[in-house]
VEXDRENZA-968814 format. One record per atom (N, C-alpha, C): residue in three letters; atom name; x, y, z. Coordinates in steps of 0.05 Angstrom, whole numbers, plus 5000, padded with zeros to 4 digits. Each point is the difference from the previous one (the first is absolute). Layout:
residues N
+--------+-------+------+-------+------+
: vodren : mimar : east : north :   up :
+--------+-------+------+-------+------+
:    ALA :    CA :    X :     Y :    Z :
...
+--------+-------+------+-------+------+
***
This chain:
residues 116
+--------+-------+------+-------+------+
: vodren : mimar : east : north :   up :
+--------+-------+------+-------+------+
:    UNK :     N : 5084 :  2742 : 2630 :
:    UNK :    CA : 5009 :  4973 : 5004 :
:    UNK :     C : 4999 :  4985 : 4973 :
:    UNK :     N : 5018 :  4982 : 5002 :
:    UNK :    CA : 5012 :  4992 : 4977 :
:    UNK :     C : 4991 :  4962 : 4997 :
:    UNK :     N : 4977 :  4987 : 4983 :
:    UNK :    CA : 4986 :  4982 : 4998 :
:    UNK :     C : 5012 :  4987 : 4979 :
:    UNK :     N : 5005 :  4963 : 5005 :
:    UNK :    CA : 5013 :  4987 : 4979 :
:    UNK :     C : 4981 :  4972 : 4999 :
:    UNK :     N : 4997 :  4995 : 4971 :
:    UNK :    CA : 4990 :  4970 : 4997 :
:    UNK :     C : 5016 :  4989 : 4978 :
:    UNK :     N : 5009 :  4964 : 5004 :
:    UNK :    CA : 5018 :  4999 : 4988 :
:    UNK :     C : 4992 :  4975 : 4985 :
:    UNK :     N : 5000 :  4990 : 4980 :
:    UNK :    CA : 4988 :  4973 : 4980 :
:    UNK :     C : 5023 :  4997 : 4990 :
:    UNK :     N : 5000 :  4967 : 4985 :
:    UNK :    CA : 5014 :  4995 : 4986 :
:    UNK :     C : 5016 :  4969 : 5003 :
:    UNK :     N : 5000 :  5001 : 5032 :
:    UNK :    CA : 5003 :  4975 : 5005 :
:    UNK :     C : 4995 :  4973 : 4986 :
:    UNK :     N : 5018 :  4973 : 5015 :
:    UNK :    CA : 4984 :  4979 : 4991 :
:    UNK :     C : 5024 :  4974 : 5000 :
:    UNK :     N : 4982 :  4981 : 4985 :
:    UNK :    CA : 5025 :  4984 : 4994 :
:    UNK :     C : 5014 :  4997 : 4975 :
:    UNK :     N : 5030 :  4993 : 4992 :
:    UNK :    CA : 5005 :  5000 : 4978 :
:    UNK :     C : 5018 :  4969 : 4999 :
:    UNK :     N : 5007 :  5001 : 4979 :
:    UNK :    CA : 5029 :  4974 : 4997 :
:    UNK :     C : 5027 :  5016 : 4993 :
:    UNK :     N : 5023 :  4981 : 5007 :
:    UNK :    CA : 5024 :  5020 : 5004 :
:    UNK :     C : 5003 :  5003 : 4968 :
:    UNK :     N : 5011 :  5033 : 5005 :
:    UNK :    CA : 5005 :  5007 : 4962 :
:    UNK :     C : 4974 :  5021 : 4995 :
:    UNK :     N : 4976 :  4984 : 5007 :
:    UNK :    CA : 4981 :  5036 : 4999 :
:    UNK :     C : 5003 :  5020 : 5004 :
:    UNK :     N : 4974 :  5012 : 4993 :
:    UNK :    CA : 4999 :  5033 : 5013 :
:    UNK :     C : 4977 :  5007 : 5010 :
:    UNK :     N : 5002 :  5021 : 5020 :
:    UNK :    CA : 4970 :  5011 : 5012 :
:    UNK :     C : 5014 :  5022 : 4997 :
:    UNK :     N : 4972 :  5021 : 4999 :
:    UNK :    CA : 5000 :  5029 : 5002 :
:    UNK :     C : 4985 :  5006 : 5025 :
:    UNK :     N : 5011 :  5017 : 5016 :
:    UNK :    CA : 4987 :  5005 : 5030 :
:    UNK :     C : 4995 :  5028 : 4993 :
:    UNK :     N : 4978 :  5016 : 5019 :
:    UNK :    CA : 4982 :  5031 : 4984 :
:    UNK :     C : 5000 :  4998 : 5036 :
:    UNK :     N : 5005 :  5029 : 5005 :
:    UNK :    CA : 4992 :  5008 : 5023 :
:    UNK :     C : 4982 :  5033 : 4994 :
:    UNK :     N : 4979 :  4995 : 4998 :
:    UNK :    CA : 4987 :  5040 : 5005 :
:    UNK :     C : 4998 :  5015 : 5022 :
:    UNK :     N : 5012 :  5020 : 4994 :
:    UNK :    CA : 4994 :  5015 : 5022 :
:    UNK :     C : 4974 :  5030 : 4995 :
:    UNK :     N : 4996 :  4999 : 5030 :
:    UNK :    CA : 4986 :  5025 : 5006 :
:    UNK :     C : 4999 :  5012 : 5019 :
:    UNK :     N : 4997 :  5029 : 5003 :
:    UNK :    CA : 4999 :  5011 : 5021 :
:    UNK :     C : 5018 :  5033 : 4993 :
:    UNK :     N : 5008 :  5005 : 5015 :
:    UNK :    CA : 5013 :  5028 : 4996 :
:    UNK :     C : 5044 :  4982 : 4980 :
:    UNK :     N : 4990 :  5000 : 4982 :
:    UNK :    CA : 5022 :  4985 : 4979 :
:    UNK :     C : 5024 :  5022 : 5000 :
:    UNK :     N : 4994 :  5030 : 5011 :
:    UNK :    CA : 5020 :  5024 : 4990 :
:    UNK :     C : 5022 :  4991 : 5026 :
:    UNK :     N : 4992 :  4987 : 5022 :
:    UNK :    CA : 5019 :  4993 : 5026 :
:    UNK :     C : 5018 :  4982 : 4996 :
:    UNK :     N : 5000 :  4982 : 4977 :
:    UNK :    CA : 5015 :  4983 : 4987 :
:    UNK :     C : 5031 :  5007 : 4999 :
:    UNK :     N : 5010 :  4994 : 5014 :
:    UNK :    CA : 5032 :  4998 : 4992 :
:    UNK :     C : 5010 :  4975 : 4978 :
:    UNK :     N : 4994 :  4974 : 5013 :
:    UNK :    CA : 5011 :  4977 : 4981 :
:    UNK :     C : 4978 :  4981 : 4990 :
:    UNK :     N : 5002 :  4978 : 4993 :
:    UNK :    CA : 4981 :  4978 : 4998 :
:    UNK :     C : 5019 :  4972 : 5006 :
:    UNK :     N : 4993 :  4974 : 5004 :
:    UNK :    CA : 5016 :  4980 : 4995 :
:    UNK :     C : 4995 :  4976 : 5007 :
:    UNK :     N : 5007 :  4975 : 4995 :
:    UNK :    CA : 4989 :  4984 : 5002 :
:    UNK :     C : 5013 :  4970 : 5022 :
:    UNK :     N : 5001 :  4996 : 5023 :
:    UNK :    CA : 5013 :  4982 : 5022 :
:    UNK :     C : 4983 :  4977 : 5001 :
:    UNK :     N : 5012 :  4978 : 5007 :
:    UNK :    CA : 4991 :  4976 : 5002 :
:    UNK :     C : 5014 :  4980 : 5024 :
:    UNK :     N : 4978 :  4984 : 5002 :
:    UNK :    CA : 5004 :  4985 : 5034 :
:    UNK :     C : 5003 :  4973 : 4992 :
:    UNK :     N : 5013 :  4988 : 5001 :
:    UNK :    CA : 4994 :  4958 : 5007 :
:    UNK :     C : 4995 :  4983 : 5016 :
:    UNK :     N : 4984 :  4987 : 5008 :
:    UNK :    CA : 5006 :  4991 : 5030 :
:    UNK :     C : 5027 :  4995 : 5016 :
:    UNK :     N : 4994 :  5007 : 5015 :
:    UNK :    CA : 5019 :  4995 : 5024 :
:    UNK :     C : 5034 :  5031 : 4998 :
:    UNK :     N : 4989 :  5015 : 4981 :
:    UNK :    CA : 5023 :  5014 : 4986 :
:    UNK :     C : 4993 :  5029 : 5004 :
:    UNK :     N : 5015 :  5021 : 4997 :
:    UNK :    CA : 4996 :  5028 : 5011 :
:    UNK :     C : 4996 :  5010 : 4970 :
:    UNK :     N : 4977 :  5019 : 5002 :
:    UNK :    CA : 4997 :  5014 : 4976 :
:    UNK :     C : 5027 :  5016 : 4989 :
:    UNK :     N : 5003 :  5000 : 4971 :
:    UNK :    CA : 5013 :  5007 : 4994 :
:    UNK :     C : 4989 :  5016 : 4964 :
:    UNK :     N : 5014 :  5032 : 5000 :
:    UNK :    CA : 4998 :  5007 : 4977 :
:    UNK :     C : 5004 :  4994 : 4974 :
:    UNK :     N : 4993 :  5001 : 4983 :
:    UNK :    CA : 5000 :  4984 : 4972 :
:    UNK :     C : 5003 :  5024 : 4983 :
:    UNK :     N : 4980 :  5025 : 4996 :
:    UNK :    CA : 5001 :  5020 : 4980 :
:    UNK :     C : 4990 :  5022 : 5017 :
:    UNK :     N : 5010 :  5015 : 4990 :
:    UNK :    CA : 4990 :  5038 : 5004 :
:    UNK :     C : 5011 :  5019 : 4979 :
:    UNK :     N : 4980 :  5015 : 5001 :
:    UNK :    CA : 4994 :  5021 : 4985 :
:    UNK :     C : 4999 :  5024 : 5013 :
:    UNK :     N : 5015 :  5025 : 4985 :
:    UNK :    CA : 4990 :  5026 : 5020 :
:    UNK :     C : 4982 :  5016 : 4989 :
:    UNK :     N : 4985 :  5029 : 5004 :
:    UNK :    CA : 4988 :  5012 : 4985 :
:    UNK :     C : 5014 :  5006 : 4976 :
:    UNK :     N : 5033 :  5005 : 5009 :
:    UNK :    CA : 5007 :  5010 : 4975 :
:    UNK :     C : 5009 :  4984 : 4982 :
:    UNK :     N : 4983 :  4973 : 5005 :
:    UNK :    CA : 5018 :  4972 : 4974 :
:    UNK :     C : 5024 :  4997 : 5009 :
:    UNK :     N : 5012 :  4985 : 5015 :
:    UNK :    CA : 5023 :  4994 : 5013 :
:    UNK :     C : 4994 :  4972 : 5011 :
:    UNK :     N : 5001 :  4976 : 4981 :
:    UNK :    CA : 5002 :  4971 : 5003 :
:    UNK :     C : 5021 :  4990 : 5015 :
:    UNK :     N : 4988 :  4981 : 5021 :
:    UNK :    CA : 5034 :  4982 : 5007 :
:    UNK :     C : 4984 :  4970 : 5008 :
:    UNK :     N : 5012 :  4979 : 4995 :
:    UNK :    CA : 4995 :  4971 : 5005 :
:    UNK :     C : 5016 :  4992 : 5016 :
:    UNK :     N : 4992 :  4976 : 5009 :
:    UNK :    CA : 5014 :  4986 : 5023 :
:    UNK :     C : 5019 :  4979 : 4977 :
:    UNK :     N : 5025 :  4992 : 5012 :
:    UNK :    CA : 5014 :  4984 : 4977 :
:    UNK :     C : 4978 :  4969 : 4989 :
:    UNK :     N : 4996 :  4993 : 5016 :
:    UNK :    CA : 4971 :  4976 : 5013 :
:    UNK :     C : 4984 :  5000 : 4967 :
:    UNK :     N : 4992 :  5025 : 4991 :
:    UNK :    CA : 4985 :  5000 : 4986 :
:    UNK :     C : 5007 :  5019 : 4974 :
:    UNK :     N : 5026 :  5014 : 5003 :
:    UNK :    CA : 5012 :  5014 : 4975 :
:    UNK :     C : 5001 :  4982 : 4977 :
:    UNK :     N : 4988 :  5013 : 4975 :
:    UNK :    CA : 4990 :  4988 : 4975 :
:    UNK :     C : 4982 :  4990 : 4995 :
:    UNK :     N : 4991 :  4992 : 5020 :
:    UNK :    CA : 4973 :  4981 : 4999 :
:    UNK :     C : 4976 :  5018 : 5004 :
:    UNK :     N : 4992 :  5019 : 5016 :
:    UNK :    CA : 4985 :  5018 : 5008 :
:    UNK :     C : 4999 :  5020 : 4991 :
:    UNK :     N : 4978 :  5018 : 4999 :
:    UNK :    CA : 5006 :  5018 : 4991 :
:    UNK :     C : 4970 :  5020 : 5010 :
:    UNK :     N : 5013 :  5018 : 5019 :
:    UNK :    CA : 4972 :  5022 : 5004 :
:    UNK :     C : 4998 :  5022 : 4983 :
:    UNK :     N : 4976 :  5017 : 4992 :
:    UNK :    CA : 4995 :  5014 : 4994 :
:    UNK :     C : 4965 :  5013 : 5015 :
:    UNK :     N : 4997 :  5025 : 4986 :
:    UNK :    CA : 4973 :  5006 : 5015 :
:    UNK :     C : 4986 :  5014 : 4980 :
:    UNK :     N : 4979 :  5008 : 5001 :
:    UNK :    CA : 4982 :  5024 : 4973 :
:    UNK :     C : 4977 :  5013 : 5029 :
:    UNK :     N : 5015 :  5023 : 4998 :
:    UNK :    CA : 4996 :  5017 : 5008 :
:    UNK :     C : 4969 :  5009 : 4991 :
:    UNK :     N : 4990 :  4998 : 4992 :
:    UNK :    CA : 4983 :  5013 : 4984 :
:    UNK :     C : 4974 :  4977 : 5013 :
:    UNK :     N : 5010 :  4981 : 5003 :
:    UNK :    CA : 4976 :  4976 : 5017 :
:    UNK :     C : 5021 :  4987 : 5028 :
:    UNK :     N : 5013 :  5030 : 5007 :
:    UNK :    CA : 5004 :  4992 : 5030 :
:    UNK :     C : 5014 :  4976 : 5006 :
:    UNK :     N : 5004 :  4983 : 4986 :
:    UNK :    CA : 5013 :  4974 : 5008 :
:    UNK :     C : 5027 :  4995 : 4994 :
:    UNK :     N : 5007 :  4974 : 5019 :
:    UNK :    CA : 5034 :  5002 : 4990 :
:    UNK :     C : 4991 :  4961 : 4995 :
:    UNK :     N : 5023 :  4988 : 4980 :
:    UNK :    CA : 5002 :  4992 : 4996 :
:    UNK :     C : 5019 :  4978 : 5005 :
:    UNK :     N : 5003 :  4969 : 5001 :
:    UNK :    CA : 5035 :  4977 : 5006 :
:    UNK :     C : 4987 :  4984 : 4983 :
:    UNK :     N : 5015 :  5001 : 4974 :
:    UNK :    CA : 5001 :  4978 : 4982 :
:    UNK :     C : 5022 :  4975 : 5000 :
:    UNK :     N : 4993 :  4974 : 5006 :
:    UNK :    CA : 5012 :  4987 : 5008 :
:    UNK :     C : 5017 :  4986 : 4979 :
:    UNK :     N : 5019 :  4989 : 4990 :
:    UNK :    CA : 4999 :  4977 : 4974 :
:    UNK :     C : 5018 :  4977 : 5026 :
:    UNK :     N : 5004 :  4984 : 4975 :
:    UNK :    CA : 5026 :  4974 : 5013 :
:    UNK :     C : 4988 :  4993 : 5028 :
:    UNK :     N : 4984 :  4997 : 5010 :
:    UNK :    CA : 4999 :  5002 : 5035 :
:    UNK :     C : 5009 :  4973 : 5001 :
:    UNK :     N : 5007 :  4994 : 5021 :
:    UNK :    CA : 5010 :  4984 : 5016 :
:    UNK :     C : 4990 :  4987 : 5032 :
:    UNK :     N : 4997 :  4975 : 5000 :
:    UNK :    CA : 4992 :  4994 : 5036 :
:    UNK :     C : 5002 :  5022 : 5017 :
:    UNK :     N : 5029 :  5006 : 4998 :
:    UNK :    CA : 5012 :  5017 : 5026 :
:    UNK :     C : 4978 :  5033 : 4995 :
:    UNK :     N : 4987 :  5001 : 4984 :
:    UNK :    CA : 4983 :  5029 : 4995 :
:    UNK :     C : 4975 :  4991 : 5014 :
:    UNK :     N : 4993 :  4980 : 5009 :
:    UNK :    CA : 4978 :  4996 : 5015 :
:    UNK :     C : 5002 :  5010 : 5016 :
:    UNK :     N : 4974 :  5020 : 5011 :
:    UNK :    CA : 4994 :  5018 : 5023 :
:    UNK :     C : 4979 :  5014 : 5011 :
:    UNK :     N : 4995 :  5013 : 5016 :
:    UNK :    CA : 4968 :  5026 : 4998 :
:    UNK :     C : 5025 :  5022 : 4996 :
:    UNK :     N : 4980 :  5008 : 4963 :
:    UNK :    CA : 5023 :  5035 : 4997 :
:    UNK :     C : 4983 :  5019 : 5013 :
:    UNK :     N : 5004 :  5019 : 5010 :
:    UNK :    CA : 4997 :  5026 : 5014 :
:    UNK :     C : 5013 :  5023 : 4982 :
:    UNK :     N : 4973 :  5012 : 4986 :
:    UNK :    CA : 5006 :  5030 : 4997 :
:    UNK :     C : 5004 :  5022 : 5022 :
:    UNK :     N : 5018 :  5017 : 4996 :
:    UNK :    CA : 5013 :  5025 : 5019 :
:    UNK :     C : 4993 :  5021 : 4985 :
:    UNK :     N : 4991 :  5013 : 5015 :
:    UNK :    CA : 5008 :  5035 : 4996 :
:    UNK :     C : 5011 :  5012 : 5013 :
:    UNK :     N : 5019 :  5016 : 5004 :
:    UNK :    CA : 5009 :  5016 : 5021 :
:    UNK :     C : 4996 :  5033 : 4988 :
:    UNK :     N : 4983 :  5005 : 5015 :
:    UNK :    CA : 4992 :  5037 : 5007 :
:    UNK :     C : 5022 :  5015 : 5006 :
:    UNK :     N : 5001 :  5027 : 4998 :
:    UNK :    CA : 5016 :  5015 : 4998 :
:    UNK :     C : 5010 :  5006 : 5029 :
:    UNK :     N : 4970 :  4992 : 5021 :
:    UNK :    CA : 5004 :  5007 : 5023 :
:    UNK :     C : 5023 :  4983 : 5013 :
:    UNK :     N : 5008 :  4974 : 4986 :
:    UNK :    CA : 5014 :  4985 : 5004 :
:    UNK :     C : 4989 :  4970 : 5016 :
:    UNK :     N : 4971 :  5001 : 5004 :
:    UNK :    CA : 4982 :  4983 : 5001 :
:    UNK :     C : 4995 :  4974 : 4981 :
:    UNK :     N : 5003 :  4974 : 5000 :
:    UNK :    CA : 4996 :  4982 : 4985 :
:    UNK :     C : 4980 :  4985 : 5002 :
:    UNK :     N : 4976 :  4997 : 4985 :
:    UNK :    CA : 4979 :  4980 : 4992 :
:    UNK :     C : 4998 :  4983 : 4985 :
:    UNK :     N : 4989 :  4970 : 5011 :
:    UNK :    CA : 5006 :  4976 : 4979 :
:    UNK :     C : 4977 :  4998 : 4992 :
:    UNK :     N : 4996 :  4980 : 4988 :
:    UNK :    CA : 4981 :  4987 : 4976 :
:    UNK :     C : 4989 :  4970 : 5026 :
:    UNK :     N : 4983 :  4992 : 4987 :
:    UNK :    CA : 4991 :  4981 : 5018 :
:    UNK :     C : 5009 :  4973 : 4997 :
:    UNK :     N : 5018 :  4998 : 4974 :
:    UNK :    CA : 5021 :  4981 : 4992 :
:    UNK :     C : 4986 :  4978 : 4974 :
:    UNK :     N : 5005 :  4991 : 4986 :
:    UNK :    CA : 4995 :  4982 : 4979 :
:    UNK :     C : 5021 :  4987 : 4993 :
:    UNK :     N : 4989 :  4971 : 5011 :
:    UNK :    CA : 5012 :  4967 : 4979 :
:    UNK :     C : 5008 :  5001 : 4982 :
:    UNK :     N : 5027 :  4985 : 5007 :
:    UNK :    CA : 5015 :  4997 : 4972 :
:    UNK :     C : 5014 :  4973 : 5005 :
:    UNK :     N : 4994 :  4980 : 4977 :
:    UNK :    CA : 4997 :  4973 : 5014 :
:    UNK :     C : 5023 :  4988 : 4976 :
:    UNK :     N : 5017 :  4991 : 4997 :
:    UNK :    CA : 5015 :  4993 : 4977 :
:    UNK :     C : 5008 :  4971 : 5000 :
:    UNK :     N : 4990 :  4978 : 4996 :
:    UNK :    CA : 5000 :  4972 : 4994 :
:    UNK :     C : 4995 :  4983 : 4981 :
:    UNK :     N : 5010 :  4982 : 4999 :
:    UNK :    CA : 4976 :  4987 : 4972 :
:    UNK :     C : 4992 :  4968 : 5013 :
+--------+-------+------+-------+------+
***
């Protein structure tokens, strides 16, 4: 089983940046992808970034240029570096994994608050 904790959250003013860190643990070799979805109130989650094992990036248009995931392997974690944010990026983000078995597990979600 495949274990996620995710930091990074918070508030910012529009034009910042946050860096969001999700680690994982557990059996990591079941890993098919990584990625990173986000919710707003009253609004249906929706994907933002993914990653596959084999480095295969794609963004949602929402956030192309502005975002940018990566992971280091080596400390298990994946990474959503934010710049430019905007109101509309206010949300709870949700890290994903999806397992090979074709099974998906989220993250327990972290604040992302963009105002001034």
């Amino acid at each position: 089983q495949v274990q996620l904790v995710e930091s990074g959250g918070g508030l910012v003013q529009p034009g910042g940046s946050l860096r969001l860190s999700c680690l994982t643990s557990g059996t990591i070799s079941s890993i098919r992808g990584m990625g990173w979805a986000r919710q707003a109130p009253g609004k249906q989650r929706e994907s933002v970034a993914g990653i596959t094992s084999g480095g295969i990036i794609n963004y949602s248009d929402s956030v192309k240029g502005r975002f940018t995931i990566s992971r280091d392997n080596a400390k298990n974690t994946v990474y959503l570096q934010m710049n430019s944010l905007k109101p509309e990026d206010t949300a709870l983000y949700y890290c994903d994994v999806h397992l090979i078995s074709g099974l998906v597990i989220w993250g327990q979600g972290t604040q992302v608050t963009v105002s001034s």
